[in-house]
N, C-alpha and C positions, 0 to 999 in steps of 0.2 A: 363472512367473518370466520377467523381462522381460532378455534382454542384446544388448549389440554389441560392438562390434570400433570403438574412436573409431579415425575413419580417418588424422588427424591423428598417432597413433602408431606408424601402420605403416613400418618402417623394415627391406627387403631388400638384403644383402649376398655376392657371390659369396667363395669362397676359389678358389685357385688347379687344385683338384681339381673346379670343377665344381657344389660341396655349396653352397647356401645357407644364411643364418643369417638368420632372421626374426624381428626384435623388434615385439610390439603391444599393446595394453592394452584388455581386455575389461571395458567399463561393466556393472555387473549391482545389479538390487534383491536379491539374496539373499544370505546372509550365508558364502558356499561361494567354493573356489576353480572357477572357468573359464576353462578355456583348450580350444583350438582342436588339432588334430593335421592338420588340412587345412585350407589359406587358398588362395582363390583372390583374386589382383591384377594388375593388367595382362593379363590374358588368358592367366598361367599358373596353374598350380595346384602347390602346396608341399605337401608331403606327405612329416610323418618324426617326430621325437621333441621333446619338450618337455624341457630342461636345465633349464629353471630358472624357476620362476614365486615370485610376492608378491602379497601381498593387502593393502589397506589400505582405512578407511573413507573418504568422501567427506567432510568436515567439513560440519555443519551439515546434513545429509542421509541420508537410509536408505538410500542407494547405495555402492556398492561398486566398487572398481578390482583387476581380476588385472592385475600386468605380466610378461609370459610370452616367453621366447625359443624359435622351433622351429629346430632342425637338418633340415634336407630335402635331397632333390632336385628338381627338377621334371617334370612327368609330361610 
């Protein structure tokens, strides 16, 4: 199984508490949800819970898109 992280969707947001919310979308050939529970960007690393992932096909392709939100802190 082949996947990534298109880097193009990575989108990092603090709340007022500190907590980050990390939205990104994982390209994969296989027909499964993926999602990530540790991203590292910018030279930090996100680590904490998945709220909410979707999956859709690629049109015209055997590729696949998870779009997945993690709740974190940073390490």
């Amino acid at each position: 199984m082949t996947d990534f992280i298109d880097c193009t969707s990575l989108s990092i947001s603090y709340d007022v508490m500190g907590r980050a919310t990390v939205t990104y979308t994982v390209t994969h050939d296989a027909p499964e949800f993926i999602v990530y529970k540790t991203i590292t960007a910018g030279g930090q690393t996100y680590s904490g819970y998945v709220t909410n992932a979707s999956m859709n096909s690629i049109p015209n392709t055997s590729w696949y898109e998870t779009h997945a939100t993690l709740i974190s802190t940073t390490d």
